[in-house]
LONUKOL-885594 format. One record per residue (C-alpha): residue number from 1; x, y, z. Coordinates in nm, 2 decimals, padded with zeros to 4 digits. Layout:
NUM  X  Y  Z
...
This chain:
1  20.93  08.18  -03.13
2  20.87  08.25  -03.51
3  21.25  08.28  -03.56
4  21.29  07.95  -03.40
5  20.96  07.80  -03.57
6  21.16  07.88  -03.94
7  21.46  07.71  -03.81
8  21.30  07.41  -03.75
9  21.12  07.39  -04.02
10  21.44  07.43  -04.27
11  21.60  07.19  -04.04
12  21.30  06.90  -04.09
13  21.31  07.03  -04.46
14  21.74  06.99  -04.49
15  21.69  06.67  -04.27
16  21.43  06.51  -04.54
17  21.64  06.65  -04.84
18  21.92  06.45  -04.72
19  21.76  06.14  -04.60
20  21.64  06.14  -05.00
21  21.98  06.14  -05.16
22  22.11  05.91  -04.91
23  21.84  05.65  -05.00
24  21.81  05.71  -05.37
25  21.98  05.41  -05.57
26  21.94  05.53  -05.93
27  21.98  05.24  -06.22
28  22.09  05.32  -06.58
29  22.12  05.02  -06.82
30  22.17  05.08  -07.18
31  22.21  04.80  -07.47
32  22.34  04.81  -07.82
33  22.25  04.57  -08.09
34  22.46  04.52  -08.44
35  22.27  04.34  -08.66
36  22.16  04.24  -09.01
37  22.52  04.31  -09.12
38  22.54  04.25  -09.51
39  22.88  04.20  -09.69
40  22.82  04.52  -09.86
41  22.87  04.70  -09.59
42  22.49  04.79  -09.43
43  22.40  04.68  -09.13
44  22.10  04.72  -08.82
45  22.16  04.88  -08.49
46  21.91  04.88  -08.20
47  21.96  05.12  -07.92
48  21.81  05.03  -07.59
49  21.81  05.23  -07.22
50  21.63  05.15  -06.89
51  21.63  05.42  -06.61
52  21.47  05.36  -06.26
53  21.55  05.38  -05.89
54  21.59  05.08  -05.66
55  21.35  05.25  -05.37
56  21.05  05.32  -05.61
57  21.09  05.69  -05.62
58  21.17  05.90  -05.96
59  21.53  05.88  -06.00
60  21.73  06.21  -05.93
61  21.74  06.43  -06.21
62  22.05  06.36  -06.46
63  22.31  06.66  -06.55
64  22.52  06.48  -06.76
65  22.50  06.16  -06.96
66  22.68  06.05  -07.27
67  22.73  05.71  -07.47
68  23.07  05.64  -07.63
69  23.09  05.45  -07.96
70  23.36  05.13  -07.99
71  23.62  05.36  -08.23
72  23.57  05.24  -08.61
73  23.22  05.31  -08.64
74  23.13  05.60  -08.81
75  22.93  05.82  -09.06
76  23.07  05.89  -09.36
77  23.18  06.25  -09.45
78  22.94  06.26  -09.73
79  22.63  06.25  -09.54
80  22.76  06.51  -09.30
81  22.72  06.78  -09.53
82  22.47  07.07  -09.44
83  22.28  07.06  -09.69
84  22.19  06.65  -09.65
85  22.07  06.74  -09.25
86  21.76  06.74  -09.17
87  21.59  07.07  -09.02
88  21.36  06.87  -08.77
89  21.25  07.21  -08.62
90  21.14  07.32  -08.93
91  20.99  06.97  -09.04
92  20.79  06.97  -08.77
93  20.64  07.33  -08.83
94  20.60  07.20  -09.20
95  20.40  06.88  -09.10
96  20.18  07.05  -08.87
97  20.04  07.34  -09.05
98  19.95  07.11  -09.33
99  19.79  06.80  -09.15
100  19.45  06.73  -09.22
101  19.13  06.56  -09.02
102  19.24  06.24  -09.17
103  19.62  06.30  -09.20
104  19.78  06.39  -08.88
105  20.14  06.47  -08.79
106  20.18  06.10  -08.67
107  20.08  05.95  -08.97
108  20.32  06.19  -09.15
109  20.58  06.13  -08.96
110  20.65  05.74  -09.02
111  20.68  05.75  -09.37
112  20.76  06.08  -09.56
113  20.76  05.96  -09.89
114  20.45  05.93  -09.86
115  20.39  06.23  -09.67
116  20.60  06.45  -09.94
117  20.35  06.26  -10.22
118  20.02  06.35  -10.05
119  20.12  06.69  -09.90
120  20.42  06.78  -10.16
121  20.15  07.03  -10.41
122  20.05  07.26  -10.16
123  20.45  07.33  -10.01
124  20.67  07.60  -10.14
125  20.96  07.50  -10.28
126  21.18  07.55  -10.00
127  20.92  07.37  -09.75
128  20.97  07.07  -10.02
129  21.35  07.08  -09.99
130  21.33  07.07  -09.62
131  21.10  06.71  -09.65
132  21.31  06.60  -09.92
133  21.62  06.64  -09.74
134  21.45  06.49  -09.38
135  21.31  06.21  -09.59
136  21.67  06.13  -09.67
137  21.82  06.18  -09.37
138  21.60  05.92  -09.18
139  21.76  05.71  -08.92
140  21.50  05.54  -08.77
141  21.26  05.50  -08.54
142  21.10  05.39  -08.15
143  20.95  05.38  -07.84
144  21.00  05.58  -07.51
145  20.85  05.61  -07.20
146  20.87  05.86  -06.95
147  20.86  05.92  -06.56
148  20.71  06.23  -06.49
149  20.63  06.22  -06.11
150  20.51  06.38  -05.93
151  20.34  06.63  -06.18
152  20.16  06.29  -06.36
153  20.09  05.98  -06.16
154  20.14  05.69  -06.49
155  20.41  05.70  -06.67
156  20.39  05.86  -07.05
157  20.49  05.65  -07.33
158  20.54  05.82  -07.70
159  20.67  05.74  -08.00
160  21.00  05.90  -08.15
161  21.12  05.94  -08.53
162  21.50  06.00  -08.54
163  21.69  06.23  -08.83
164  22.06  06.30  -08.89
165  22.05  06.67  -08.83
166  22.27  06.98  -08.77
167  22.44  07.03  -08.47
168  22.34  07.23  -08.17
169  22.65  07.24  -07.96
170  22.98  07.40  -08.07
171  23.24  07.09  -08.19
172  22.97  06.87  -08.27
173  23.00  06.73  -08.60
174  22.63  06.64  -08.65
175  22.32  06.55  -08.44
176  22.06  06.32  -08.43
177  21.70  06.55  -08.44
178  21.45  06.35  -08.22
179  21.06  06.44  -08.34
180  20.83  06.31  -08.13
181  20.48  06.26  -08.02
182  20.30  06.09  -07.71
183  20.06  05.79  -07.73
184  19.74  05.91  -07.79
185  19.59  05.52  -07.70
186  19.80  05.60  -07.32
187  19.45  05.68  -07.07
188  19.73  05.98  -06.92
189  19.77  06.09  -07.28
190  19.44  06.10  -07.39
191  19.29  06.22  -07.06
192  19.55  06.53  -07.04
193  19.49  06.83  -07.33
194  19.90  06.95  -07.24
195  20.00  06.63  -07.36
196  19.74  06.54  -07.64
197  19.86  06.88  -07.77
198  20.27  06.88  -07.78
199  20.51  06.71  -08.01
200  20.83  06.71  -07.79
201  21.16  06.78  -07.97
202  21.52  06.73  -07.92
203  21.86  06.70  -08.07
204  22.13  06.48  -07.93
205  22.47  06.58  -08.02
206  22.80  06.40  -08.18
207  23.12  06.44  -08.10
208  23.44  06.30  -08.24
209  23.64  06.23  -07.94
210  23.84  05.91  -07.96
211  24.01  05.81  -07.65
212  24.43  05.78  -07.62
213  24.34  05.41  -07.58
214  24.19  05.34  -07.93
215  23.92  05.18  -07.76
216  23.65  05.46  -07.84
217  23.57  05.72  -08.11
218  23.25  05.91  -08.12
219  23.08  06.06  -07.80
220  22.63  06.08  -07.80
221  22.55  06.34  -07.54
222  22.27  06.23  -07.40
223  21.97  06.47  -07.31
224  21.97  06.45  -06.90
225  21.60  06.60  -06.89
226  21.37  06.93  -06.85
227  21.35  07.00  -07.25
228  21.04  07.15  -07.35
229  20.78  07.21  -07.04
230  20.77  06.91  -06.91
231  21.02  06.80  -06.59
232  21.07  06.44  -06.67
233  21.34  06.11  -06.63
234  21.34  05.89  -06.98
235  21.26  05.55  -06.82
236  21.26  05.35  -07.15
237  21.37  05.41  -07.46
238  21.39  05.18  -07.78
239  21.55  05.29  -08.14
240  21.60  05.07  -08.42
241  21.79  05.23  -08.71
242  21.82  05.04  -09.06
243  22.05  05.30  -09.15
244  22.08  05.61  -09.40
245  22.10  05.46  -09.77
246  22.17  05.77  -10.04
247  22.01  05.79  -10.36
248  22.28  05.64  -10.54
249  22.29  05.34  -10.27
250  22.55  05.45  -10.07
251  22.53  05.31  -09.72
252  22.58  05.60  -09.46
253  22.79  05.46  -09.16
254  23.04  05.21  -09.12
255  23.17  04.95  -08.88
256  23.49  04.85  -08.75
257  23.77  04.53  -08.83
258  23.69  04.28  -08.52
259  23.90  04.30  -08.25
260  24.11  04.00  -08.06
261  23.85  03.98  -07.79
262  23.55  03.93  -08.03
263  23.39  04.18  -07.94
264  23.30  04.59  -07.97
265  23.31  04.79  -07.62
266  23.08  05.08  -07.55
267  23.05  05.28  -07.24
268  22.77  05.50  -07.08
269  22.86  05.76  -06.82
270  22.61  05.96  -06.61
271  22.59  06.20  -06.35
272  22.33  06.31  -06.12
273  22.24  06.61  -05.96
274  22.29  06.48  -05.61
275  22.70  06.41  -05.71
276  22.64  06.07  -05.78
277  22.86  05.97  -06.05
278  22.81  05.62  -06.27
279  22.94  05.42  -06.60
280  22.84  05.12  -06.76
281  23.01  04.92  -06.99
282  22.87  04.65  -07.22
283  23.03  04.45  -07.45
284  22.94  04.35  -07.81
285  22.97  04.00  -07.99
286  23.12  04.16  -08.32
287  22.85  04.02  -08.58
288  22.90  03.85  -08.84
289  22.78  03.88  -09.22
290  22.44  03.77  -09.37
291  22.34  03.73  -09.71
């Protein structure tokens, strides 16, 4: 009777696991924005990405996602160079151990020069290099919001400062360091001392892998989820980078000749870990210069 008891019960639990994947209709929608393009060169970009699943339920977690570039856009060798990458692991230690009751890490954060100005006296001089160097690696900055079910009920939404940083994956040829912090206004936030109490962070990697085609050149790995403690789905995410300008004015990326069509292509491609396989593909009106 027990023997058959356990059978039934991995059968129910087998049953419901695949009544789950069979219903689960996972959505990923991701937008990119080129604008504010100046005839020297600089230019705006705005990264946007929407997660969710049709049926209400947390979407199944993500092994593998990755965003590829239209080819022609890229960052110039210069500002690859070790030595102008952020340390956002380090920053972040930096930052911390020398906020005060009425400086905190994320008023630090969102403008370095003035962090480096206030805080810059009591640093050794390699802790000033490391701001220095973040402060000038900058990309930009925005919003994200994620699904944590079932471990929190609301959604958590947070705010995210982006650097160009070293590489953590082998072929990579830089990273973007992702420093974070949740909404401290956010009810779950304030409510909930594990989340008042971390600053998440991340690095999503670069490739150079353009395609045979000639449509695409660099490839963003995506993070799929479970970095730091927290087993999560990014439901929203908003960046808006005004670029990477170097002391002597240099602009740090650049863009591609218009094609025929009119437009740049990029493509997002995603995989679950139920098997389910997806790819997006947007299209972008090629923009045109401003004065």
């Amino acid at each position: 009777m027990k023997r058959l008891l356990r059978g039934s019960v991995l059968v129910v639990v087998l049953l419901a696991c695949g009544v789950s994947a069979a219903i689960a209709d996972p959505v990923q929608e991701f937008g990119v924005q080129i604008k504010d393009v100046k005839a020297n060169g600089r230019f705006s970009v705005v990264f946007t990405s929407n997660s969710f699943d049709t049926t209400g339920a947390p979407p199944p977690g993500l092994t593998a996602a990755s965003v590829r570039f239209a080819k022609g856009i890229r960052i110039k060798p210069a500002f690859l160079k070790p030595d102008r990458l952020c340390q956002t692991g380090k920053l972040r230690l930096i930052l911390l151990a020398h906020q005060t009751s009425t400086f905190k890490y994320p008023q630090m954060l969102p403008n370095l020069a003035v962090t480096e100005k206030r805080i810059g006296s009591r640093l050794d001089r390699a802790s000033r290099r490391i701001v220095r160097t973040c402060r000038q690696a900058y990309v930009g900055a925005g919003r994200f919001v994620l699904d944590a079910r079932p471990s929190f009920p609301d959604v958590i939404p947070g705010f995210m400062h982006v650097f160009l940083a070293a590489p953590t994956a082998k072929g990579a040829i830089a990273g973007f360091g992702i420093v974070s912090y949740y909404d401290q206004t956010a009810p779950i936030v304030r409510n909930t001392a594990l989340l008042t109490d971390q600053q998440p962070g991340a690095t999503v990697n670069l490739f150079n892998h353009p395609t045979p085609d000639g449509r695409y050149g660099y490839e963003m790995r995506l993070l799929p989820q479970n970095f730091g403690r927290l087993p999560f789905s990014v439901a929203e995410v908003r960046v808006e980078s005004k670029g990477i300008v170097s002391p002597g004015g240099e602009f740090w990326a650049t863009l591609p000749h218009c094609p025929a069509s009119g437009k740049l292509q990029f493509k997002a491609d995603y995989s679950y870990q139920t098997g389910l396989r997806s790819t997006n593909v947007i299209q972008v009106p090629c923009p045109r210069f401003t004065r």
